[in-house]
C-alpha positions in Angstrom: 37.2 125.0 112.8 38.5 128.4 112.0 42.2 128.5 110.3 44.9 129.9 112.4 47.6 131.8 110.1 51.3 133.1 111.6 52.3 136.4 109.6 56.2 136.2 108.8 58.6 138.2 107.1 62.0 138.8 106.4 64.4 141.7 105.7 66.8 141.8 103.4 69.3 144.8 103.6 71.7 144.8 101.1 74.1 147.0 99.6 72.3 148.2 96.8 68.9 147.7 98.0 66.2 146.5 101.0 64.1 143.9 100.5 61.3 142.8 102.5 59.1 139.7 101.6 55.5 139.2 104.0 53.9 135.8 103.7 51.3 133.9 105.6 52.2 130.7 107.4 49.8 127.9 108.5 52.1 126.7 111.0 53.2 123.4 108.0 55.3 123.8 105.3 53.2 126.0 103.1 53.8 129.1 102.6 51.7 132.1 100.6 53.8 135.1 99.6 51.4 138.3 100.7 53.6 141.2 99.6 57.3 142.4 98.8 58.9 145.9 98.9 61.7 146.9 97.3 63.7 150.0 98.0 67.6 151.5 97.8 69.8 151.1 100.1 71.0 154.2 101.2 73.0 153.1 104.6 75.1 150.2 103.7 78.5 149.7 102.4 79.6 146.0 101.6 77.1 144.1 103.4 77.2 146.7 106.5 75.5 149.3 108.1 77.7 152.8 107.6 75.1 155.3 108.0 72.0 154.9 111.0 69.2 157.6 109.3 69.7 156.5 106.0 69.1 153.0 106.5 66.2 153.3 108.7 65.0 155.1 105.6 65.3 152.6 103.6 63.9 150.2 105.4 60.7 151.5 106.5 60.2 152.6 103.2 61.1 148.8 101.9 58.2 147.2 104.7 55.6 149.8 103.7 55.7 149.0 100.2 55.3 145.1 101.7 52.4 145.9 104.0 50.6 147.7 101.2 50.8 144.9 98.9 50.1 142.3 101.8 47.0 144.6 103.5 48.8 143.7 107.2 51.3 145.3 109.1 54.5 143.7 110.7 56.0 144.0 113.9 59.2 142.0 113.9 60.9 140.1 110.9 63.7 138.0 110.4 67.2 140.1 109.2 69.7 139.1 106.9 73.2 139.5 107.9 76.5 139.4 106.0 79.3 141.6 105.6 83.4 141.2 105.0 83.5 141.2 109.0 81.7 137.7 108.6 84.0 134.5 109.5 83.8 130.8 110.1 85.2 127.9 111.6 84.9 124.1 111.7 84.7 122.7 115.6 84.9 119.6 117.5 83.3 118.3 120.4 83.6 115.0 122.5 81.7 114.3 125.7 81.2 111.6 128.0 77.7 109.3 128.1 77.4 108.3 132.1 74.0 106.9 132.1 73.3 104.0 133.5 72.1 102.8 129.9 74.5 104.4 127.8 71.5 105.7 125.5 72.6 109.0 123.9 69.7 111.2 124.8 68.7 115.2 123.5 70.8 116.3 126.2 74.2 114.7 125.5 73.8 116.1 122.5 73.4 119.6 122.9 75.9 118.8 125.7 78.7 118.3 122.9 77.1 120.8 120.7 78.1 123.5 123.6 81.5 121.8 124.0 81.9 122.2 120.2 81.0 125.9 121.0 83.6 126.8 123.0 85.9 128.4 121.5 88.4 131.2 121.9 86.7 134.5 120.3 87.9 137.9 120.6 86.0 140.1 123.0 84.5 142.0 119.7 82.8 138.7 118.2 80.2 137.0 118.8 78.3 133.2 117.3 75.9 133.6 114.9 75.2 130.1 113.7 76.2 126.7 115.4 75.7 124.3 112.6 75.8 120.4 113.3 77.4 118.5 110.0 77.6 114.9 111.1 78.3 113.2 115.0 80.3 110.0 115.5 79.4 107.6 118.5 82.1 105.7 119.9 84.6 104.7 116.6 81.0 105.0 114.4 81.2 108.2 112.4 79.1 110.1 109.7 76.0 110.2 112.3 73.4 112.3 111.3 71.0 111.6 114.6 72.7 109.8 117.5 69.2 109.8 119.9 68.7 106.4 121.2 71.8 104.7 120.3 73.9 103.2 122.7 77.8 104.5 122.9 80.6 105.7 125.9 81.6 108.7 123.7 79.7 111.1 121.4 81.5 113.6 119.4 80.2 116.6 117.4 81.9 118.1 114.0 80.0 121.8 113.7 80.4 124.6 111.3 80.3 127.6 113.2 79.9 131.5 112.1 81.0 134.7 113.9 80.3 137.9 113.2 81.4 141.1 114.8 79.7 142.6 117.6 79.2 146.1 116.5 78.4 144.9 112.9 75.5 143.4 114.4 74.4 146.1 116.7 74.1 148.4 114.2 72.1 146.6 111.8 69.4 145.6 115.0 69.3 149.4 115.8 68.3 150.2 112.2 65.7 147.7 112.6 64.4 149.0 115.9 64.3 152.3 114.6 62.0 151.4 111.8 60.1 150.2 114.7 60.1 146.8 113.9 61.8 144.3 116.1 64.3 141.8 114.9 63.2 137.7 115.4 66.6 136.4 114.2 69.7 137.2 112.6 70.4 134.8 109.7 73.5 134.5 107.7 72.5 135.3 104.0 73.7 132.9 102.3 71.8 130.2 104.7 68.9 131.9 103.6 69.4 132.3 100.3 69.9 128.5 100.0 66.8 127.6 101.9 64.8 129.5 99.2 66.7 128.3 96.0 68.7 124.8 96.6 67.0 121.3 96.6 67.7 118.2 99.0 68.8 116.2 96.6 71.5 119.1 95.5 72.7 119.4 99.1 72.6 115.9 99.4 74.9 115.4 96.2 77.2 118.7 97.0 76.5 122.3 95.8 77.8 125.7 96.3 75.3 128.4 96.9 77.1 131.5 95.6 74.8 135.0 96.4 75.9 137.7 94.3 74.5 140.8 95.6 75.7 144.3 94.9 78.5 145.0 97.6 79.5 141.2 98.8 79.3 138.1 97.3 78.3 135.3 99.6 79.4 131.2 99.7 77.7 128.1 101.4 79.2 124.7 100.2 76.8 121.5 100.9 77.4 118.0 100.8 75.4 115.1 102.5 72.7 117.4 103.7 74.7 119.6 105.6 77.0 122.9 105.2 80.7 122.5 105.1 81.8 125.9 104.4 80.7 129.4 104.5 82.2 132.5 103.7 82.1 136.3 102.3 83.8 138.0 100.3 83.7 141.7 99.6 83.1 141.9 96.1 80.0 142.3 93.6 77.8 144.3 91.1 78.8 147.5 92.2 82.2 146.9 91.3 80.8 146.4 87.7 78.8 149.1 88.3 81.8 151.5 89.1 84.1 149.7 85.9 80.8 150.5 83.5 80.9 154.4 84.7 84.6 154.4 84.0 85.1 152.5 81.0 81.8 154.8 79.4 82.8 158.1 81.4 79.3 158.0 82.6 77.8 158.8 85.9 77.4 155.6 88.1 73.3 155.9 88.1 73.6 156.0 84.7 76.3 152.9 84.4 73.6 151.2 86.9 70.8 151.4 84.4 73.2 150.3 81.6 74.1 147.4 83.6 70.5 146.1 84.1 69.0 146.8 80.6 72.1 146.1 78.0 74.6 144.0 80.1 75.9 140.8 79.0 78.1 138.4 80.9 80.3 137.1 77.7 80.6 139.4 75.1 80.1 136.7 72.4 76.0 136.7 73.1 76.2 140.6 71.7 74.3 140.9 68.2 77.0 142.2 65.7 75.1 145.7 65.1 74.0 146.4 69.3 74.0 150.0 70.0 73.9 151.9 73.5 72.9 155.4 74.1 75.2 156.7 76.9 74.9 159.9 78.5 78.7 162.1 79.3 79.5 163.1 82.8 78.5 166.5 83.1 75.6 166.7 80.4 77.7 166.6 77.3 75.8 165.2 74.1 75.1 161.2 74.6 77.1 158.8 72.6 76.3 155.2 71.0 78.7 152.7 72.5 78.7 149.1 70.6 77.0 146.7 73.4 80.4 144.7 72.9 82.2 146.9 74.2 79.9 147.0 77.2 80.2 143.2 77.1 83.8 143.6 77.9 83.7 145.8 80.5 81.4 142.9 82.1 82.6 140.3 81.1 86.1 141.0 82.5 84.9 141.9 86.1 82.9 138.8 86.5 85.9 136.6 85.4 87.9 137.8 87.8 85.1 137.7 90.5 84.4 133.9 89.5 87.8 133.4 89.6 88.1 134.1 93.1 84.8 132.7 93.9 86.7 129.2 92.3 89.4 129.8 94.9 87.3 130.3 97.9 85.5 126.7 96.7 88.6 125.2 96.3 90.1 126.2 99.6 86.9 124.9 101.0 88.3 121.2 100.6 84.7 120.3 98.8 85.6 121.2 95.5 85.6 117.5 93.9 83.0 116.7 96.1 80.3 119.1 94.4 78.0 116.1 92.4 75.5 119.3 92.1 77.7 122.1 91.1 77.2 125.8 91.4 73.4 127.6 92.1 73.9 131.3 91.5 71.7 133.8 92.7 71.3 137.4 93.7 71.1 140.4 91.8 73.9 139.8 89.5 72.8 136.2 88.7 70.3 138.4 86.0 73.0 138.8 83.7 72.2 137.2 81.0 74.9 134.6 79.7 76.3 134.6 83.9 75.5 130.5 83.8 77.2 129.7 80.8 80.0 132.0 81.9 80.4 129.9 85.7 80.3 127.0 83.7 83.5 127.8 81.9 86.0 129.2 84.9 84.6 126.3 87.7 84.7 123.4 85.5 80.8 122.2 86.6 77.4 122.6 86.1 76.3 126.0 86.9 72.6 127.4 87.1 70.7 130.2 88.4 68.7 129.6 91.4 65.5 131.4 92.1 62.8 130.8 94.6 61.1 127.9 94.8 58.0 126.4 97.8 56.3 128.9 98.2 52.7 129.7 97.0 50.8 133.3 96.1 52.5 136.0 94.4 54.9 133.5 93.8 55.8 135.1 90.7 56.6 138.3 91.8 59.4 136.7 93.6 60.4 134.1 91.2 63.8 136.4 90.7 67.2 136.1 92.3 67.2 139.5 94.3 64.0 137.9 96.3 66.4 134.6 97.3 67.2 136.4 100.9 64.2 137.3 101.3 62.2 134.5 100.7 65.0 132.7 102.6 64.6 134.4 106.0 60.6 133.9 105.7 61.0 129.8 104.9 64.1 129.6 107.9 62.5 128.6 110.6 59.9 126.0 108.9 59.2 122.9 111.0 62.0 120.5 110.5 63.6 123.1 108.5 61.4 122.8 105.5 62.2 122.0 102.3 66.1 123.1 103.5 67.5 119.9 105.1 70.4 120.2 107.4 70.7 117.3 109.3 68.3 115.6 111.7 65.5 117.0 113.8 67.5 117.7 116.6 69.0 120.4 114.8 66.4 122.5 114.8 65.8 122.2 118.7 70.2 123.6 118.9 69.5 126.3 116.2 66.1 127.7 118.2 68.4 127.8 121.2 71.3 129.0 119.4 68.8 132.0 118.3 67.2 132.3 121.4 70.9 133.5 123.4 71.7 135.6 119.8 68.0 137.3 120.8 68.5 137.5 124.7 71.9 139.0 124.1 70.7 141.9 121.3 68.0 142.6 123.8 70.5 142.9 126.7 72.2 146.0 124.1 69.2 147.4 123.5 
């Protein structure tokens, strides 16, 4: 019997760079890792889409790289989405069971689902994600799957994130002009946490913190499924811009300092560490003691963390988080980052990098791939290794994606 294969992959376009990921699928849970492409991102600005040309650049130039590697060529992938216009909401719904049996079937559900949906958006906004965290039949509550149980009332409590209209549109019409065609919009930090977090951490409580180079992205768990989300307009590139200040270096130079000699706390620097850092304008390089370097870091990324703390706090899950903080993204490669989490948010903190998936499984066992590998493991029969509730969940989110398609392709 000859093997049957599904080709997936998923685009990452960040701030600071595009990422594409290309794996092979046997329609289970495995998943082999064919080929990644990494490129700068040349169009984006916090999370969104400011320049057309440049980003179509970037990404066809990201997906080549991947199909090279992989020896196949895509023609639609799963896209990444986050940006400050990014918002989210907790929702209720309550309907009525008027069968004859009272027996909560699929359709009550996504019934109450839709009530819990309807909500008063402005004209420029649009749902992204309708995400189920718990039902309650009759007086009953902390449901996960009401089907077959017997009530006169079902209600719904759902997460549920926006985004704005335009945002989106332009980020599809990079795509299309790449010539690929876009299978889904996820929210990156859903991603990110299907490719790095563990059901036992979302079970306990985590927060998924994505630190990329223009925004800095937030999905709280607990009991399986997401409580919060948010974004927040701040990352690397803001340490980035304080390294070419503080050095009175150019910022491509303060970018290369960054990845090779940056430290998170300035007490892992050796006593005698020694930079070589190039003037603005061509002057004669300097050394620069790493510690001084350290500072520079160490200061933005307390204050980042510290607002990061906030956000988790205002989430209402803060005590609740048995599993503590996974950080990933770019910046999560700064060396001493963990021990430095640990400190300002009081709980365990570690870095979280891909995990489930097989072939060149090393070449995306690194932070920046967490999106990417994300968007390829999303859609995994009942939802993979990322558990979100029941498996009626995945039948709301694959209609849920199917109007988010039907509507881009109305635009377009």
């Amino acid at each position: 019997m000859t093997e049957r294969f599904n080709i997936v992959a998923g685009l990452d376009v960040g701030t600071t760079k595009v990422c594409c990921v290309i794996a092979k699928r046997d329609g289970g849970p495995a998943v082999e890792v064919l080929g990644t492409g990494l490129a700068p991102s040349l169009g984006s600005k916090r999370g969104m889409v400011v320049n057309i040309e440049s980003t179509v650049q970037s990404v066809v130039e990201a997906v080549r790289e991947a199909e090279q590697m992989a020896g196949v060529e895509v023609g639609e992938v799963n896209v990444g989405i986050a940006g400050g216009h990014i918002k989210s909401m907790n929702s209720k719904g309550i309907v009525a069971i008027s069968s004859a049996d009272r027996e909560i079937t699929q359709k009550d559900i996504e019934r109450c689902i839709e009530q819990a949906k309807a909500i008063a958006l402005p004209v420029d906004r649009e749902v992204l994600h309708v995400l189920p965290k718990e039902f309650a039949v009759d007086d009953q509550r902390a449901i996960r799957d009401p089907r077959g149980m017997v009530a006169t009332r079902l209600e719904a409590d759902v997460h549920i994130v926006t985004g704005a209209i335009t945002s989106a549109q332009n980020l599809v019409r990079s795509v299309n002009r790449a010539d690929l065609k876009v299978a889904r919009l996820v929210l990156e930090p859903l991603a990110s946490a299907r490719a790095v977090l563990t059901p036992d951490e979302m079970e306990l409580g985590v927060a998924l913190v994505d630190m990329g180079g223009g925004t800095t992205d937030v999905a709280v768990f607990h009991e399986g499924s997401v409580r919060h989300t948010s974004v927040l307009a701040v990352g690397g590139d803001q340490i980035t811009r304080d390294l070419a200040v503080g050095l009175r270096t150019p910022r491509l130079a303060a970018e290369q300092i960054k990845q090779k000699y940056a430290l998170a706390m300035a007490s892992l620097v050796d006593e005698d560490g020694v930079v070589e850092v190039v003037d603005v304008g061509g002057r004669r390089a300097r050394m620069i003691d790493r510690s001084y370097i350290a500072e520079i870091v160490q200061a933005r990324l307390e204050e980042i963390i510290t607002l990061l703390k906030r956000e988790i706090n205002e989430s209402g899950y803060a005590d609740h988080l048995a599993a503590g903080v996974v950080l990933t993204g770019g910046c999560a490669n700064l060396e001493g980052i963990a021990e430095l989490g640990e400190q300002i948010f009081n709980m365990p903190t570690r870095i979280g990098v891909p995990l489930g998936v097989t072939g060149l499984s090393d070449s995306v066992a690194d932070p920046i791939f967490a999106t990417g590998v994300g968007l390829i493991l999303y859609d995994l029969p009942e939802g993979g290794r990322f558990h979100e509730g029941s498996d009626n969940d995945a039948v709301i989110f694959h209609k849920i994606f199917s109007q988010m398609k039907s509507w881009m392709e109305n635009i377009f």
